[in-house]
Each structure stands twice: as C-alpha cells, then as structure tokens.
N, C-alpha and C positions, 0 to 999 in steps of 0.2 A: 033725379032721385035714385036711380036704379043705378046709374055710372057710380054715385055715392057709397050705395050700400053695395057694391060688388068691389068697389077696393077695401072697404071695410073689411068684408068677409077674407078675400085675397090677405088682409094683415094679421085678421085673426090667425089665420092659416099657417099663416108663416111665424107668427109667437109662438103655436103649438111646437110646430118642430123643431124651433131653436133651446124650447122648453126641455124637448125630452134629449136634442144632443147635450144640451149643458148638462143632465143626469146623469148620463152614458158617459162622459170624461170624468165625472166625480167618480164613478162606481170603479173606472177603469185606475185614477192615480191613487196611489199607496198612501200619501202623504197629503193628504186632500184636507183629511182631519187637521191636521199642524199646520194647514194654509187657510183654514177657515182662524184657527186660532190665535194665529201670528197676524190675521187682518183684524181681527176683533181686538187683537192686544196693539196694535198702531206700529207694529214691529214692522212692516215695512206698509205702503199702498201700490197697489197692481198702478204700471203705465197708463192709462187707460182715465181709474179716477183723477191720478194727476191732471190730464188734461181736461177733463171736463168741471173739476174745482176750480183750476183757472180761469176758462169761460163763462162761470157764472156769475152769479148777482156782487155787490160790492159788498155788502155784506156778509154773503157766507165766505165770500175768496178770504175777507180778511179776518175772519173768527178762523178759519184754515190754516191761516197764514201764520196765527199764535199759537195754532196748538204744534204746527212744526218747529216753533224758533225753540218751544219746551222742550218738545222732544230730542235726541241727535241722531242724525240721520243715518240708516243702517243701509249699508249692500244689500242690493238684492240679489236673490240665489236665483244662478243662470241653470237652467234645467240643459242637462248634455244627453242628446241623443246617440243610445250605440245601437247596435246592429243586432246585439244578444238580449239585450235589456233596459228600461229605460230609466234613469233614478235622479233624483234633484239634490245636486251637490252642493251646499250652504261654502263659500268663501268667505271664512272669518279673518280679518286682521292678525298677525301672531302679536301685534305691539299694542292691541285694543284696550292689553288691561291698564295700559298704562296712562291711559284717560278714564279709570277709574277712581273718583275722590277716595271713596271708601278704602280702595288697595293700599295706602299709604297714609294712615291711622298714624299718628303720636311720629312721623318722621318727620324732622327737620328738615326740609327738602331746600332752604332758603325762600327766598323773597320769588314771588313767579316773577313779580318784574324787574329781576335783574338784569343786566343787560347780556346782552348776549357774549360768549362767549370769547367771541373775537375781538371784542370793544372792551375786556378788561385788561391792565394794567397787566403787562407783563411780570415776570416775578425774576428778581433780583440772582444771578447768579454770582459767586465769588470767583473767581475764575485764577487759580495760582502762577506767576509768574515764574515759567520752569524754563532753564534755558535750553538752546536748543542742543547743546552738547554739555555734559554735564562730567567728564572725563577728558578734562582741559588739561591734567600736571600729570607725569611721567611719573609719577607716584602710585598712579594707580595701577600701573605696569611695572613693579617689581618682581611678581613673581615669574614675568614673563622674562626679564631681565635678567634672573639670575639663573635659568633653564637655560638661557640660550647664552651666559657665561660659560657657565656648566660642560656643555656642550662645546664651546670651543676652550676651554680649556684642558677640555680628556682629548681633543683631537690634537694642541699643539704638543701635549703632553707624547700624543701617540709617534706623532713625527720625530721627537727631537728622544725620544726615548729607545724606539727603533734603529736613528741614526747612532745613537751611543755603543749601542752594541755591536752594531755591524763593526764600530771602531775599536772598541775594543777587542772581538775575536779575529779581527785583522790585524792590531796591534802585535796579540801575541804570536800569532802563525807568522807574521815577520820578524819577530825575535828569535823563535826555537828552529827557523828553516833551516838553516846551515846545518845547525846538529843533526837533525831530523835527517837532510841526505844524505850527511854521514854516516850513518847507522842504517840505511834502511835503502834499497833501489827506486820502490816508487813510494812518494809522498803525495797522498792528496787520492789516491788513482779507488774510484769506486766500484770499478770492472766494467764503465760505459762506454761504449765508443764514443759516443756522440757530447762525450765532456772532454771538449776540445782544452780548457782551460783547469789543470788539476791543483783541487788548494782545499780548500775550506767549504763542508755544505751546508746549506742554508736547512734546517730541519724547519723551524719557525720562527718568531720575532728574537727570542732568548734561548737559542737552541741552536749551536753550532757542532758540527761531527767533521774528524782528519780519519783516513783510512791509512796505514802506512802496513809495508809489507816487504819481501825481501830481506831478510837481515837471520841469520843461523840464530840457534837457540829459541825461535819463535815462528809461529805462523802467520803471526798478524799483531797490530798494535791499533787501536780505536780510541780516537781519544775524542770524548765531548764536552764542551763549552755550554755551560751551564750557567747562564746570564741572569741577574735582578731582572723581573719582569718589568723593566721601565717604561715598556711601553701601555701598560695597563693600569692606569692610574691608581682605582681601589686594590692594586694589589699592593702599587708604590705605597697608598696611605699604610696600608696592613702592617708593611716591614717598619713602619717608625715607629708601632710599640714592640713587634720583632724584628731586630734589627737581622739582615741578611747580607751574605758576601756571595761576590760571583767564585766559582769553582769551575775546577775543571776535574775532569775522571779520566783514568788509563784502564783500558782494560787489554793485557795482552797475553795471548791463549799459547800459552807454553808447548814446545814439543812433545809428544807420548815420551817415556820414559827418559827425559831429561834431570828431573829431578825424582829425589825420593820422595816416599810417601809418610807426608805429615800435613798438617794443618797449621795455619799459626795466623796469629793479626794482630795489631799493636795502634793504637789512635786516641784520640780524645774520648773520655768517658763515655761522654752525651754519645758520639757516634758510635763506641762499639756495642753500647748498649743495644743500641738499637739493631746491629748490626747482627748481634748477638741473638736477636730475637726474631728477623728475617730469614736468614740464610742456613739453609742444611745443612750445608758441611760443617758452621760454625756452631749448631746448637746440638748435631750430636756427635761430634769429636773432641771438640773443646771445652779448657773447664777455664772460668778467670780464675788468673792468677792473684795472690793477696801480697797487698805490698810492691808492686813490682819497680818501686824508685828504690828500693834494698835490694831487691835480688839481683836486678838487669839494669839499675843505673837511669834508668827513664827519667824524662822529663815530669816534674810533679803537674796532676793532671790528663797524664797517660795510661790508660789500662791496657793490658795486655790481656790475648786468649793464647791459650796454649794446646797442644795435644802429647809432643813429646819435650821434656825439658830439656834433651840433648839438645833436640833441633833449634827451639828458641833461642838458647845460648849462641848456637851456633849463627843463627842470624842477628841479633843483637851483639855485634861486636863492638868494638873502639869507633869505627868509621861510622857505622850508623847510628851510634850511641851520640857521636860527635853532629852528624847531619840532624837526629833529631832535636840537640836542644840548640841547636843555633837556629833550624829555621821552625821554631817550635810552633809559632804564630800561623804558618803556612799549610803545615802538613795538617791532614786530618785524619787521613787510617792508612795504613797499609796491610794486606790481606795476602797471602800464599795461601792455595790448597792443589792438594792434584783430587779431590772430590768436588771440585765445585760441580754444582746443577744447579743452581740460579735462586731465588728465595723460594720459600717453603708453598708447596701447591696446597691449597683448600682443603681439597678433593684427595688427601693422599693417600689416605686408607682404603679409597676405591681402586686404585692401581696395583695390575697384578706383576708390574712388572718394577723394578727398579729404574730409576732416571740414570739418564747416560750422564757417566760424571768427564771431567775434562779437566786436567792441571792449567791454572793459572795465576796470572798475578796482577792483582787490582790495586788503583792507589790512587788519593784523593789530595786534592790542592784545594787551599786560596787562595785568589789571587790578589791581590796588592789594590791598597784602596785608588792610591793616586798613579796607577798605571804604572807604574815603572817596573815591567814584567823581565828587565836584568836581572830583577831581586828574586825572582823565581827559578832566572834558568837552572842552578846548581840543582836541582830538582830533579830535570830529566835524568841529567848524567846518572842521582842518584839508583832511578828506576834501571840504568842499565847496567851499573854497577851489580845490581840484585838480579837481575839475568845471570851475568856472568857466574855470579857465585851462589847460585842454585847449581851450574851446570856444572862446578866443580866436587859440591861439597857431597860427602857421604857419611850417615850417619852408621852405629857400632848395630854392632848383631841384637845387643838388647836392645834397642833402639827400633832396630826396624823387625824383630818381634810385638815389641807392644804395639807399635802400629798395625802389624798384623792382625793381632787378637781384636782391637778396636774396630777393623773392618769387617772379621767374621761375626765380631758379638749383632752390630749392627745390621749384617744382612740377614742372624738371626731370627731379629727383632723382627724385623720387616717379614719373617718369613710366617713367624708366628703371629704377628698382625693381619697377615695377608692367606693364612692356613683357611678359613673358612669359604675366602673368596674363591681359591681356588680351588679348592673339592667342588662347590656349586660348577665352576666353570669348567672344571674336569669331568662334571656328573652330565652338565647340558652337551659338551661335547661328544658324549657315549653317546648319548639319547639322538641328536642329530645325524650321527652314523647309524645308528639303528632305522633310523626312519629312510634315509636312504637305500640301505638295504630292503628294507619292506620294499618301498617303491620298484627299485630294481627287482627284483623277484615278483613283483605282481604284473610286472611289466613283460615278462618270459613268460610264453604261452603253455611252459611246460609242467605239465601239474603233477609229476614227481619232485622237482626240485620245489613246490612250492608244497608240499607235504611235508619234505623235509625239513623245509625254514617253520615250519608250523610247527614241528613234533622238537625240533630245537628248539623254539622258542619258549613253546610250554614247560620242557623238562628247566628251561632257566629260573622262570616264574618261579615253578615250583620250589627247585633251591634255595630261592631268595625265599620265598616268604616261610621256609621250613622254619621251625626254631631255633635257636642256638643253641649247639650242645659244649660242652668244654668235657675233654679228657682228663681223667685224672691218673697222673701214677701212683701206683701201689708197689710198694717194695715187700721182698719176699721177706720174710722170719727166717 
C-alpha cells in the first residue's frame, strides 16, 4: 500500500512541475496567443497529437480521419533558433493562392479534366516553301554589272586615250624637227643633265612642252601641246556637246629692244574676246578695231586689237593677209606686245610696284583632225617669218610718240591708283626708322645724346600737331 501511495505522490509531484514549466514557455513565446488560436481554428495540429490520434480507438482515429480529408492540410511553421532572438517564421506557398476556388470567380479556366498538356494535339503550323537561294538569274545583278562595265570602260578608255596622245604629240614633233634645227641649236634641251634623250616633255596625260633656243632675234621658243583630254572619259563625254580640237601654243620671248613699242593681236572673235579680257597689255593699250575685213583685208570672222594703226598695217601685209585666209581653219590668234606681263593679277591694286613687262610673240594653232600635221607645217615658218620682220620693221615719229603717251598715261594710272598705298607704305617706312633709332639711342649709355633725341623728338611733335597756317600776299597800293 505505502509502495502505491509513494509513486502516486512521486507523480503528483512531477504533474506539478511540468504544470508550471508549460506556464513559463507560454509567458516566455510572443506568439503563444496565434498558437493557441491556430490550434483551436484546425490550422495546423502539434506532432505529438498526430501521434497519439493514431494510436487510439477506431472510432475516434476515424471521426479524425474525416475531419482531415475536409480540411487541406497546411505547413507547419518551423520555429528558427538565432543567437540574438528567437521568432517563429510561418512558410507560406507563394503558388497557395492558386488552389483557391474562390480566386478565379466567373474565369473560364476550361474543363479541370483536360488532359494534360502534353497529350494534346499539336497545333498545325503552315510552314512556306522558300528556296534555298532565291537569287538564281543574273538579273538580279545588273546594277552590279553595269558599275563594273563602267569601270572598265573609263579604264580601256584611259589606256587607249593616253596612247593617242602620246601619238599624236610624237607625230607632230616628227614632222616640224627638221625646221625646228634649222632655226634653232638646241631642240628639246630643258637645261637637265640627266635628260639624256632631248624631244618632247611629258607635263601630264594631254600636256606636252618642246623647249628650243639658240637662234638670234630670240631667247627662247616653248611650245605646248595641248591635247582633247582622251583620256578622261567624262571629260570625252563633255566635248560632244562642246566640241574641242587639239592646239598647240608658241610662246617666244623676244630680245630687249628688238622691236618697237606697240601692241597688236589679230584671231578669231570667240578668242580675242577673251583674250581681251585676260591680258594687260591687251586690255589697256588696245582698242578693237570695227570692221576689220574693210580696213586690213581679214578673214571674215577675225577680230582685230589694235594700239598703233601704223603698226597693225604694218604687220598685216599681203603675206600674212595671204597666210591668214588660206589656213584660216587653223590659226586661232596671234599676239605681239613688248608689255606683255602675263594675265591680269586679282590683287592688282595692292601692288606698289609695276610687273616687269617683256616683248613677245604668242600664237595659237589647231591641229588637224585626221593627223596630217604637213597641213600645218606652213605655220611655223609663218611664226618666223614674224621674227624676222619685227626685227626689221620701224615705225614713224608719230607712231612711236602715241605709243609713248600710251605708256606714260598708263603708268599714270597705275600711279594714281597706287598714290594712297604708297604714302601709307612711305609713312610705315619713316615710322620703322624712327623706332630704330629710338632703340639705338636707348641702347648708348650716354644720357646727353639721349636728351638730345628727346628734345628733337618733342620740338617734331610739336610741329606736326601745330595748326596750319597759309600765307597770304598782299600787294602794295
């Protein structure tokens, strides 16, 4: 009896204490309240009653049993132990809501027992038969076709346009040689050593230069070959709505006082026109003449510039009168001046000095369509024929009076053009010797002479900036 009632008491004992720790964990968890209430709501059951509702009668296991199949069964929250604090972290599903009937109210969502995804009927794609190259016909590549025509034909163009010229100013330089070292010691000669072979220089594609020299009455003769750009295609196209001819230019620099002093030029309209409006000597000593197939016998279609009318006449003789209308087609100007300076500068009115002038004699050809440069030669001779008879000819006393005056009116001109520029450039000039001298003089440690240049330089000042006075005479009664 006493073994009895001493385990009795022993368990009393021990209910007590387990009484008042179960208290002391309540008092101590935060969330005790939400766990009494979440057991009371069926929201989750502690491990614990699980097991021991299994255990029991057949009855209660299986009244248990229904109220879980009602319910659905929720996670339970793992309590995580830290070091700082201790708190019970609920692990909800983020996809929970989606086993909510309620969430998806009036949505057509289909049939739930559809089958699954995998097991339906694939869906019909059209799928277009495109081939594998779809730029099968050389059609499609015309634009590439005609760039790369294009392209070789400015290049055969460039070759066969290049070799033409090269033939043709070889052509001529073999027709006019004989004449050429007849008149002249060196043909060809550019002043190089190292041009072992003297003839013809290549300047560029359509650009050929002869140097000649030696020969009395001159100091020199240049003559260039001025070629159709054949070799540049769009310039080829250009000339077939202007049509153009190959030329050639002489230009040979007369001796100082070989000839007298006059002006004069004679050519097709179009060219002296223009001629007329490039060149100095020609735009202010010369006037056109009117009419000049009445006065001087010209070829209709030739204009004339004049300065003296002795002189004109006098180069317009029978002979040249005769040379210009037979090779009328050929010639294009011919030009005397003992003022040439080259075409008119920009800038001329900034110059304080006059251009250095030079007598000579200019003169322009075409050449022949179908090469045959015999038809030209009579041509040179003509040019030297006009040598000769500049160096003969002299004009009368009136004559080379008005060319006189023509020269002085003109350097007039130019003086009184140029009057402003040159006071400025005669003023800076004083002023730069002044400064000079200052420098000098501050540079001499001698400070009487630089009292001097001080007391001089003040009594200037003053001078200048006095007023003007002007004198007047008075005559006596």
């Amino acid at each position: 009896m006493r073994p009895v009632f001493a385990f009795l008491l022993l368990a009393l004992i021990c209910a007590c204490q387990a009484q008042s720790d179960f208290e002391e964990g309540d008092n101590d968890n935060d969330f005790a309240e939400f766990d009494d209430e979440f057991v009371g709501s069926n929201y989750y059951t502690e491990p614990a009653a699980k097991n021991a509702e299994s255990n029991s009668a057949g009855e209660a296991g299986g009244a248990i049993g229904s109220r879980e199949e009602q319910v659905p069964p929720r996670k339970q929250p793992q309590i995580v132990d830290d070091d700082e604090e201790d708190g019970l972290v609920e692990e909800d599903d983020e996809f929970e809501h989606f086993q909510d009937e309620e969430e998806f109210e009036g949505y057509d969502g289909g049939d739930a027992k559809d089958p699954p995804i995998d097991e339906q009927a694939e869906p019909k794609l059209n799928i277009p038969n495109i081939p594998l190259h779809f730029r099968t016909h050389w059609d499609s590549y015309w634009m590439e076709m005609l760039m790369v025509a294009g392209l070789l034909a400015y290049f055969a163009n460039f070759f066969a346009g290049k070799a033409k010229n090269a033939r043709l100013a070889q052509l001529w330089f073999s027709t006019h040689k004989a004449l050429l070292d007849e008149n002249f010691a060196l043909v060809g000669d550019d002043g190089k050593p190292e041009n072992e072979s003297p003839g013809l220089i290549k300047e560029s594609e359509s650009l050929y230069t002869l140097w000649c020299s030696g020969r009395t009455c001159c100091e020199g003769m240049l003559v260039e070959l001025k070629m159709i750009k054949r070799q540049d295609l769009v310039s080829l196209v250009a000339g077939l709505m202007r049509p153009q001819l190959d030329t050639v230019h002489i230009k040979i620099d007369l001796t100082r006082g070989l000839m007298d002093s006059f002006v004069f030029a004679v050519g097709t309209k179009k060219t002296i026109t223009k001629v007329f409006k490039e060149y100095t000597d020609l735009s202010k000593f010369c006037s056109l003449v009117g009419k000049p197939e009445d006065r001087y016998n010209v070829p209709n279609g030739f204009a004339v510039l004049s300065e003296v009318p002795e002189a004109t006449s006098a180069i317009l003789e029978s002979r040249i009168i005769t040379a210009l209308n037979k090779y009328q087609s050929y010639i294009d100007y011919l030009h005397i001046s003992d003022q040439f300076s080259g075409p008119i500068q920009q800038e001329e009115g900034n110059t304080l000095k006059q251009l250095e002038t030079k007598p000579v004699l200019l003169a322009g050809f075409n050449l022949p369509k179908h090469a045959e440069m015999e038809t030209i030669k009579p041509l040179l001779l003509l040019i030297f024929y006009l040598m000769e008879r500049l160096k003969t000819y002299r004009m009368s006393k009136e004559g080379k009076s008005k060319s006189d005056k023509n020269r002085q009116r003109v350097e007039e001109e130019f003086l009184k053009s140029t009057h402003a520029a040159r006071a400025e450039a005669a003023a800076q000039r004083r002023e730069d010797k002044r400064k000079q001298e200052k420098e000098r003089i501050l540079a001499d440690e001698d400070p009487e002479k630089q009292r001097r240049w001080e007391a001089k330089e003040q009594k200037r000042q003053a001078k200048k900036n006095a007023p003007k006075m002007k004198r007047l005479a008075v005559k006596s009664l």
